[in-house]
Steps between C-alpha positions, in 0.01 A plus 500: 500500500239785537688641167471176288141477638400878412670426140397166407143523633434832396458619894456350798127387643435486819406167641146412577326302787658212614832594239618654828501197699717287219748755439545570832544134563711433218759789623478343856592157408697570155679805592512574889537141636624303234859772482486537871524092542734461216773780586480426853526162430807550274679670813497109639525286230756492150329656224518190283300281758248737524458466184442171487238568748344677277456241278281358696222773376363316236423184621313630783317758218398194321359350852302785613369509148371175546389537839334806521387595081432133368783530250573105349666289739667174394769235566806659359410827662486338847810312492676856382370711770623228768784505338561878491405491849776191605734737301416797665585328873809366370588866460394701777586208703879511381453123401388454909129401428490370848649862620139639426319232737760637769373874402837564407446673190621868517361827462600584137307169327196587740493866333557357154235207529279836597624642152336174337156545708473888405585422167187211435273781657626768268477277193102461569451828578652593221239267280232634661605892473587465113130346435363856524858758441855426278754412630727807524186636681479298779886437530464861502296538824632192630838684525335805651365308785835316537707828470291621781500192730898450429547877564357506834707187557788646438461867698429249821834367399688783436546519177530841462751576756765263280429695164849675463701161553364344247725437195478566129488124456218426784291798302594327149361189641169629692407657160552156322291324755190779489519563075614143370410276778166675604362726252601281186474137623181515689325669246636243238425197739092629568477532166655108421228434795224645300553331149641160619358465853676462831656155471644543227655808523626433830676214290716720405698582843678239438752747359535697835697155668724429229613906383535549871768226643701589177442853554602441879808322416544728159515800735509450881715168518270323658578122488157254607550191630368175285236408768318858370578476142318135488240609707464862189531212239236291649267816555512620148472136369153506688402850438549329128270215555286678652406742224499321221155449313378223371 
């Protein structure tokens, strides 16, 4: 990222005032918690149901918007975002609603309903850091602070200590995740953030559900039961409602 940013913005400035405080933020909640949450949580759960999690990160997007930045509000939005959020319990509930009032519900859809909360935070940070630097430049830092924060992270865990077992194929697919699902995508998805807005870009998650329960039974066999595919179809058809405009 530092090479893109160097090339494409002609250098790389340093950040001014407060420019500290979002980026820092941004690699906190985008990069640091947000992966920490997710892969943990993907140690628990199939990767196809945390997907459709996941999903889940638009409607509450358009919410917050509402809430907290006065973005429009109206009745097809509301009944989308309750319906998102029904959706969303069918899943991490395993089609048990009534399991959650129990405080059954298990470690891996706790860390990946965290994934959805870091993700709303990093979204308006990520507004509010492009106002004053591109994209690329604050994804830039952002990943900085997160490479840091996930760095010391991982020397408390270990990590070092386990470098010569790791296979050709776990390297393949750590460089995948940093170059195509870091550097690439978040700098593509602040910059959809910047000339569309939050809500709408988020909108556009609604890819992550569907590509990952085919990719998860494409490519790791994993078979969901129907209680958790109604409950992803019933997320995304909200997540639907509740971005539409007009």
């Amino acid at each position: 990222m530092g090479w893109f940013a160097w090339r494409l913005e002609g250098g790389i400035p340093r950040l001014r005032g407060d420019e500290w405080l979002t980026t820092a933020a941004m690699g906190f909640t985008g990069i640091f918690a947000y992966n920490y949450f997710f892969l943990n949580g993907l140690q628990h759960i199939p990767a196809g149901r945390g997907a459709l999690v996941v999903a889940l990160n638009p409607a509450i997007v358009a919410l917050a918007a509402w809430a907290f930045f006065g973005e429009a509000m109206n009745r097809l939005k509301a009944i989308g975002i309750v319906l998102a959020l029904c959706g969303c319990l069918l899943v991490v509930s395993n089609g048990r609603p009534q399991a959650l009032l129990a405080g059954e519900m298990g470690v891996g859809e706790l860390l990946i309903v965290g994934c959805v909360v870091c993700w709303a935070f990093f979204t308006f940070i990520g507004r509010c850091a492009t106002r004053t630097r591109s994209a690329l430049i604050a994804n830039f830092y952002s990943c900085v602070f997160g490479c840091a924060m996930l760095g010391a992270a991982a020397v408390s865990e270990g990590f070092f200590t386990h470098l010569p077992d790791y296979s050709p194929k776990a390297w393949s697919s750590l460089f995948f995740l940093g170059f195509c699902g870091t550097a690439l995508s978040y700098t593509w998805f602040t910059e959809g953030v910047h000339k569309i807005g939050a809500a709408r870009a988020a909108a556009f998650i609604n890819l992550v559900p569907v590509s990952g329960v085919l990719l998860g039974a494409l490519l790791l066999g994993e078979r969901l039961g129907l209680s958790v595919l109604v409950g992803g179809v019933v997320t995304i058809a909200g997540v639907i409602l509740s971005n539409r405009r007009g």
